[in-house]
C-alpha positions, -999 to +999 in steps of 0.1 A: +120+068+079+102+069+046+062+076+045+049+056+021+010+046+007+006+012-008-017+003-032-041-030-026-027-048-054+009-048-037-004-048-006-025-082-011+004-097-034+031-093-009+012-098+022+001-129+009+039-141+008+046-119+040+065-144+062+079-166+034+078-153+002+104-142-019+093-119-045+096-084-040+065-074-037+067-098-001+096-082+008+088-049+003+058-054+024+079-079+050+098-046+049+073-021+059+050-046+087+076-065+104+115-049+094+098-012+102+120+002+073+094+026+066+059+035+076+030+024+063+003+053+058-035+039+056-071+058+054-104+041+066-115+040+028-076+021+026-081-007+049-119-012+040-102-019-001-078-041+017-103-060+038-128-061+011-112-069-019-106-103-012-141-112-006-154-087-038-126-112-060-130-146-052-102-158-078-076-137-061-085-146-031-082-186-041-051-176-061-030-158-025-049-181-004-065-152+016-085-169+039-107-156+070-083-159+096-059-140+071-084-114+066-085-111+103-049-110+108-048-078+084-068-060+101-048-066+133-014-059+122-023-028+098-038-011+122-010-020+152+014-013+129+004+013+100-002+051+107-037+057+099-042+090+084-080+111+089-080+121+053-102+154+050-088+167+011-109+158-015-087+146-042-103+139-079-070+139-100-067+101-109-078+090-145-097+062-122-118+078-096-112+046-072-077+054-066-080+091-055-082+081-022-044+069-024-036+103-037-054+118-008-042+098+019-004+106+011-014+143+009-028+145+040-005+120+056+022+139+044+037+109+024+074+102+007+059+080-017+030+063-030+038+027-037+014+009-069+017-011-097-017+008-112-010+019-144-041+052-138-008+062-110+019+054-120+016+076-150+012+100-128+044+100-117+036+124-087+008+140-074+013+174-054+054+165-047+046+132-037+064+104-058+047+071-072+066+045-073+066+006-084+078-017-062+113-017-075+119+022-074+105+023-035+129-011-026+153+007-041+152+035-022+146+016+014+183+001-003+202+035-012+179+058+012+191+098+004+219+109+025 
């Protein structure tokens, strides 16, 4: 089963949608949370971005309807479901600083992929053997997985 990191961005997008929504970014996530096509790999610095996000951006929050009880429900099924990882490499290899902790929580979690639609990674391409990937390229490889 594929390893993968997810950004916040697709994270929040496609949880948003989880049980009903239709765009990929909800069905990649669906895919992950409640299919267990692949595991989802998460830090402590990871899941305090996902749970604080929302409240730092009230606009996205409005905009995906994250509410409280949403919030709460994150936290619940991340950590039930996810793998969390004790990240102890210090990564500084991101053109943004703030996303080195995804780099270093698929090192140390020994990921298949990280998963963003972050420009500062996914110009990266790969970091230390470990693919970056939009949200088409990993949905297309929980479709076609490798022999």
């Amino acid at each position: 089963m594929p390893r993968f990191v997810v950004d916040t961005q697709i994270f929040w997008q496609g949880f948003a949608q989880l049980l009903n929504g239709q765009s990929l970014n909800a069905k990649f996530v669906r895919a992950g949370l409640l299919e267990g096509r692949y595991e989802l790999l998460y830090s402590a610095a990871i899941l305090q971005e996902y749970l604080e996000t929302p409240v730092n951006y009230p606009e996205m929050s409005r905009r995906l309807r994250i509410t409280a009880e949403r919030l709460e429900l994150t936290a619940r099924l991340v950590t039930s479901l996810g793998c969390v990882v004790t990240v102890t490499t210090e990564v500084q290899a991101c053109r943004d600083p703030g996303d080195d902790m995804f780099l270093a929580c698929a090192l140390d979690g020994s990921a298949d992929a990280i998963v963003s639609a972050d420009r500062d990674l996914l110009d990266m391409q790969e970091y230390e053997g470990i693919a970056i990937l939009s949200v088409p390229q990993a949905w297309r490889l929980l479709q076609h997985p490798a022999g």
